[in-house]
N, C-alpha and C positions, 0 to 999 in steps of 0.2 A: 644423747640418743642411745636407747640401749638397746645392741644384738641381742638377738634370742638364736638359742640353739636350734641344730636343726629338727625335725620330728626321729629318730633314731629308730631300727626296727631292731628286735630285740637280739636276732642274733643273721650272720649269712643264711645259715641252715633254714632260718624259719621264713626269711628271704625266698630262699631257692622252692622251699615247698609250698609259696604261694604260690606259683608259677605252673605247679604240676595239677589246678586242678581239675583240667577237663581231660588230659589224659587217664588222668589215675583217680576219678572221681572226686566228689567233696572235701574241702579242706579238715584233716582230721582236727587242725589244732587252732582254734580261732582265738582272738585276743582274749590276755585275761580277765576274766569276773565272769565272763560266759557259762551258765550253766548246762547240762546234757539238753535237759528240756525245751531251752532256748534254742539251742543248737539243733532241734528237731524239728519244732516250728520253724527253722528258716534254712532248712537243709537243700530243701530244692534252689534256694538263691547262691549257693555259693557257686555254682555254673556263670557264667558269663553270657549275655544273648543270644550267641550264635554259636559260640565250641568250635569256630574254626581252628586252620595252621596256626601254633602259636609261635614266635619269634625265639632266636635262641636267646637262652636266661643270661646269657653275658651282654647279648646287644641289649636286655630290658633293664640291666645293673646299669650300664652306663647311661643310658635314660633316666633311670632313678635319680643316680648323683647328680645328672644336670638338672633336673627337677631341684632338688635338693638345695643346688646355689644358687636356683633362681629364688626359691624360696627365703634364703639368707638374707637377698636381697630385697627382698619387698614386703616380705612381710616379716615386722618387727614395732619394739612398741616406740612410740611417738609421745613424749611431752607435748600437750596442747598449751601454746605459748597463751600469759593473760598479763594483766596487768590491775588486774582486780586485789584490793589488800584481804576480800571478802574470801579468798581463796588459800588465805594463810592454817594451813589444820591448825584446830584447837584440841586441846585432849579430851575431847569427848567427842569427836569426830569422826567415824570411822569409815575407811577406805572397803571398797568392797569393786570386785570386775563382774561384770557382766557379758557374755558372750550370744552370739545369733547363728545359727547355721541352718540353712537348707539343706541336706544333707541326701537327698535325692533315692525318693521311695525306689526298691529294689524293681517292686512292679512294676511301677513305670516305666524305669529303664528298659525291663525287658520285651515292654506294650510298646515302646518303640525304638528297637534296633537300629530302624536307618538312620536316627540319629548319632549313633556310634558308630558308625560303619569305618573312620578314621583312627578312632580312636585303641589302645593298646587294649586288645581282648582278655587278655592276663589281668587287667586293672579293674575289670567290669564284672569278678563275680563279688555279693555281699560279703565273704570270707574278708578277701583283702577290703575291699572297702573300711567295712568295719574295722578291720584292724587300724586302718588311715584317720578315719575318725576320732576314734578313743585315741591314739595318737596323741591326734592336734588337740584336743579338749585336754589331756591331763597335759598340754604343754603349757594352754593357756591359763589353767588352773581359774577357771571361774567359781562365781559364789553363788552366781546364778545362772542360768542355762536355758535359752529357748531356742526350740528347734523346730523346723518347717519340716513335712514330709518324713515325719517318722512313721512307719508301717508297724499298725496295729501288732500283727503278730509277734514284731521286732521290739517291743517297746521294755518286757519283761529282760529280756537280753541286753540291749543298751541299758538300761537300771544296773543291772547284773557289771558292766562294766566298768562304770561310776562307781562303786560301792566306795571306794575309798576315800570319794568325796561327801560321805554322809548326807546324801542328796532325799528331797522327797520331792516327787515326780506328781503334776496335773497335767491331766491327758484327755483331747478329744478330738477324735475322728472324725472326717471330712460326714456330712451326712449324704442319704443317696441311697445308702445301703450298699453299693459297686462300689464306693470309694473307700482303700483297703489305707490309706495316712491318712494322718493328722498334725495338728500340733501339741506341743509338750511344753511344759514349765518348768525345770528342776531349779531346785532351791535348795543350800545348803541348812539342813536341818539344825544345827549346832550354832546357827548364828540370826537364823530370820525363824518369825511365830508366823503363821496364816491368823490372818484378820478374818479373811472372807474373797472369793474368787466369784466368777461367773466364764461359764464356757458361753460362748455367742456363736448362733449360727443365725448365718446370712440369706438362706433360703427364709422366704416368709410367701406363703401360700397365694397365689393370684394377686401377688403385688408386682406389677415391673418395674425389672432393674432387679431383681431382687428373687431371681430366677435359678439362681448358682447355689453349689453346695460347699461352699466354702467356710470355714470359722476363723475363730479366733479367742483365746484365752486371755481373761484379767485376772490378777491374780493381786491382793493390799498383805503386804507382807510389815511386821512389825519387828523392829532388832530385839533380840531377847536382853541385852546389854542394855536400852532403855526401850522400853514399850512404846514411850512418844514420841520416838522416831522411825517412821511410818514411810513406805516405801510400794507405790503401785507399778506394776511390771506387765506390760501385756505383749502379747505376740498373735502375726497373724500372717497366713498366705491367701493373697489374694487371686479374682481370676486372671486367667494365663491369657486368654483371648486378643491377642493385641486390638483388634477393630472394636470393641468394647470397653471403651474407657468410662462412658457412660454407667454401665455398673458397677467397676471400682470407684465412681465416685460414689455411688449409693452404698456401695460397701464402707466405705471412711466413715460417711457420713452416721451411720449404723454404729460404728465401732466408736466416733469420737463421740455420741449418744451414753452409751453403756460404760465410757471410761469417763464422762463427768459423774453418771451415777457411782462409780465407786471412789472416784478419786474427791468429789467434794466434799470440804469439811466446813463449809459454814461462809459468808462474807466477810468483805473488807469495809470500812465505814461507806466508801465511795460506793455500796452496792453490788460492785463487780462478785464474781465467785470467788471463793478463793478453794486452792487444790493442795492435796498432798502433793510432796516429787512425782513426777509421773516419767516411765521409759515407754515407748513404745518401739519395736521390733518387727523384723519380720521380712519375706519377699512379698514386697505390695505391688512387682509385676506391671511397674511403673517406671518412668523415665525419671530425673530431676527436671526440675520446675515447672512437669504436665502440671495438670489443672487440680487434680488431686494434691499432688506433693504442694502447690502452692495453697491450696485450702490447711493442709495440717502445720506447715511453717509459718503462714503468715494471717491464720487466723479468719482469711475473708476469699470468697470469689463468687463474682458475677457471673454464672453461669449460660447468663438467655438467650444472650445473642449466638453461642458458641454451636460450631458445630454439634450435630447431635449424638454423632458417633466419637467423633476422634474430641471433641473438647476443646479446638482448637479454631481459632479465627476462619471466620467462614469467608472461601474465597472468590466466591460469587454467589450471584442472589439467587441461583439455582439449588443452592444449598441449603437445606431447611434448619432452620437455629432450635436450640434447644426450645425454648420456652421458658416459662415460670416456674411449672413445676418438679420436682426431681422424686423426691417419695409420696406418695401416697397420705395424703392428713390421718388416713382409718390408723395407720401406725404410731399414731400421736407423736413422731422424733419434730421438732420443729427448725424451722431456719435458724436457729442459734446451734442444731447439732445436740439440744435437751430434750430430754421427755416430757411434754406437757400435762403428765397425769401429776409428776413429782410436786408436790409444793416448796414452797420457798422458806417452810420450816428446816433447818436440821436434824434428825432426832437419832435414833436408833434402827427406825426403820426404815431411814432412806435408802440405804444400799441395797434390803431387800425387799424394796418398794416392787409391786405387781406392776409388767409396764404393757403393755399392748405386743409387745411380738412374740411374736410362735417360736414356741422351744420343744421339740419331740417328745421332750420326756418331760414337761413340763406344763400343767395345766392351771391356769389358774383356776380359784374357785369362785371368784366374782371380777370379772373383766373391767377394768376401769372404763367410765365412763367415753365416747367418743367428743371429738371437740364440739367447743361451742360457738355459737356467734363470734361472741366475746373475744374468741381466741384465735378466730379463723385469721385475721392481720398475722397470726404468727408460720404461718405456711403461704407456700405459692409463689414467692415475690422475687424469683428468681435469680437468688442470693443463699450463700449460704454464709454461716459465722461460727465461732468457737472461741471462748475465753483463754483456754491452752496457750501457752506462751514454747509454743514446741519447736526445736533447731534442729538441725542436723550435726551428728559429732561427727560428720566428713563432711571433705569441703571438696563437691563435684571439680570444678573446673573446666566445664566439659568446653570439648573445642581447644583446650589448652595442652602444653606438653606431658603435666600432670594431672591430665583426667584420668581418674579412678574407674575401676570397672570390676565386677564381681561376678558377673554370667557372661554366658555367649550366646546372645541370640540374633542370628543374622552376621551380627556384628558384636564385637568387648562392650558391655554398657553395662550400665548400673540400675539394677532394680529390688537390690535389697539394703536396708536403710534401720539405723539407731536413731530413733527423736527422744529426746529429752525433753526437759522445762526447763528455762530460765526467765529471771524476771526481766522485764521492758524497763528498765525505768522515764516516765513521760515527758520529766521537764530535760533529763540529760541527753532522750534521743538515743541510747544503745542500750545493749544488754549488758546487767551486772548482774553480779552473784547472788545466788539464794540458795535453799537449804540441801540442792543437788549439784555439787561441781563434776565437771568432766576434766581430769586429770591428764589423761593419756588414751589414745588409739593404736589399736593394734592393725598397722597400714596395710591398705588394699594394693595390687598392683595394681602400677597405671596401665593403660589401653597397650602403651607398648613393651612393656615388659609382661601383659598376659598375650600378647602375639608371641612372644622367644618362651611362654611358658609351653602351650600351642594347647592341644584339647586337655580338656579336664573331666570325668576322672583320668588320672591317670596312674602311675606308676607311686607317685608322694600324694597327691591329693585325692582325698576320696571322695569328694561331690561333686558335680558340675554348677556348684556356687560357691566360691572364696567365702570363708565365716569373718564373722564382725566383731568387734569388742572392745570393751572400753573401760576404762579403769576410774571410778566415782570415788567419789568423796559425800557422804551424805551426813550434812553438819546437823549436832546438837540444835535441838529449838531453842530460837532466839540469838543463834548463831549467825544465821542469814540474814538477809534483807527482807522486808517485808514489803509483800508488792501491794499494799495497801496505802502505802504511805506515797 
């Protein structure tokens, strides 16, 4: 198991003038790669919500360095124990990290203060934050980057930060036109090519369920080292609405729609799909093994009977069950979580095959046809399904000593999450290896080591969500196992 060092600030001095910046205005000197112009657009965020009394800078130094060991202690990277020989690197193999953070839009914070009202005021302007950030990211040194709750404005400025990591940056804003974040891609330019992306938004016009302005990014990136190793990466935040689970299921279901269109590459003999490696990311604003999380891990759930709100076992007959249906058939996504317009060809224009959902800036020029008789069996039957062979590279425990937790709402829980692919294998009954191994995680604190942490942001941490990450292995073709066999 190997310590990481702690996040280090660059010097006291630059310590101490974080500290000064509601007496003495905006922080002059913000993390490096930041440019004037960046630093212009986000001037009015280095304030804190409120500019009250701030604490004296020695009592927030000795805060800092407890921050700092709790840090040592929990978060560091982790060998994921296997026993797979499929996981031995071969030399054309090549290891690459991937990192997730919600990193917690400025504006929002400031939209609502009484949720900080505990919290170290000093810690809550974008100045320091941002400095906490870029931080933690050149600690983790990723190859790839996605991030929840980047602020439009701020986006140019975070780039600016990165630069050292020779990153190229996909970016889209929450829709709404009021909604000032989004999510981001970054991807190290000197090691991955773009194949082809698609931004996804989850508003679709007088559909319910489907009512939110939420998105999310795919992004098929190719190693420049061999082209045909091929690598799909998407991220996404989901809505926040705790009593609305019923839309983050239409939201997966949407998402896991649009990442078989990019991540398919053709069939296995047995018919099944077969997919590039796929990561998916993000705060999905979800619990472990709600109704959702269990559709994208294990591939199936009966949604009918379930309450219609919460998703969950209905406790008296006073409570109306879902039903049958969950989207809309006019959006052609089917109970397998596919697009019914798509055909069962491969070709060149499947990924950017025309599908039935509304994209703002996007119009089609001839609407694919709506379903047909024929195809009506393929909606309504109050099920849903997905070929994905997607895991979690954390292992909740919830209820146990080492439950994991990454937010605070209410209560320490977990609602942002790393899924991969790996293969099932049918006759062995577990999962073995294929062309995406997960090597190492970069650990979460448990519930009660984010109690001794106590609010976040704080003095070390710059979000009010713990970042994710994980260290891959993505093997040479024909290196893996073939989930076809």
């Amino acid at each position: 198991m190997k310590r990481i060092l702690p996040i280090p600030l660059t010097s006291p001095h630059r310590f101490l003038s974080s500290l000064s910046f509601i007496a003495n205005g905006p922080l002059l000197a913000t993390a490096a790669g930041s440019n004037l112009e960046s630093r212009r657009s986000c001037k009015r965020m280095n304030r804190g919500p409120r500019g009250g009394r701030q604490d004296d800078p020695q009592v927030l130094i000795r805060r800092y360095n407890r921050q700092r060991d709790m840090s040592e202690s929990c978060r560091k990277w982790q060998r994921v124990s296997t026993t797979s020989a499929n996981d031995i690197r071969g030399p054309d193999d090549v290891p690459f990290t991937l990192m997730s953070y919600n990193i917690l839009a400025q504006d929002l914070l400031e939209m609502h203060p009484d949720l900080y009202n505990n919290h170290d005021q000093a810690a809550l302007s974008w100045a320091h934050r941002y400095d906490r950030l870029i931080a933690e990211i050149n600690l983790v040194k990723p190859d790839i980057l996605c991030l929840q709750e980047l602020q439009e404005d701020c986006k140019e400025q975070f780039a600016a930060g990165l630069e050292n990591f020779n990153f190229e940056m996909i970016y889209k804003q929450r829709t709404g036109g009021m909604k000032t974040d989004g999510c981001a891609i970054f991807y190290r330019a000197d090691m991955f090519e773009r194949i082809n992306y698609q931004d996804v938004e989850f508003y679709q016009p007088h559909v319910e369920f489907l009512d939110r302005e939420n998105v999310a990014i795919i992004v098929k990136l190719a190693l420049k080292s061999n082209p045909s190793q091929t690598l799909v990466v998407a991220t996404t935040h989901l809505l926040y609405n705790p009593r609305r689970q019923d839309v983050r299921l239409a939201q997966v279901q949407v998402l896991l729609a649009e990442l078989d269109r990019l991540s398919f590459i053709g069939y296995y003999d047995n018919g099944k799909p077969k997919y590039a490696p796929t990561i998916v990311t993000g705060d999905f604003n979800l619990q472990p093994y709600s109704a959702p999380y269990m559709l994208v891990t294990t591939g199936f759930l009966q949604y009918e009977n379930l309450n219609r709100k919460t998703l969950e076992p209905c406790e008296s007959r006073y409570e109306p069950p879902f039903g049958k249906t969950l989207l809309s058939p006019k959006l052609g996504i089917t109970d397998d979580c596919r697009h019914e317009c798509l055909g069962n060809e491969l070709d060149e224009s499947y990924c950017n095959a025309v599908t039935r959902l509304h994209h703002s800036s996007q119009q089609p020029e001839t609407p694919p046809p709506s379903p047909t008789s024929v195809s009506a069996s393929k909606f309504g039957n109050g099920i849903l399904r997905h070929q994905f062979q997607f895991t979690s590279a954390y292992r909740h425990n919830l209820d146990q000593p080492d439950e994991e937790a990454s937010t605070f709402q209410t209560q320490w829980i977990t609602v942002d999450y790393l899924f991969y692919t790996r293969f099932h294998h049918p006759s062995k009954r577990r999962f073995i290896g294929g062309d995406l191994q997960l090597m190492a995680i970069y650990t979460l604190p448990t519930v009660f080591q984010a109690r001794e942490i106590r609010n976040i942001p704080n003095m070390y941490f710059g979000s009010d969500h713990f970042s994710l990450a994980g260290k891959f292995l993505l093997k040479a073709p024909g290196g893996g196992c073939s989930s076809g066999s």
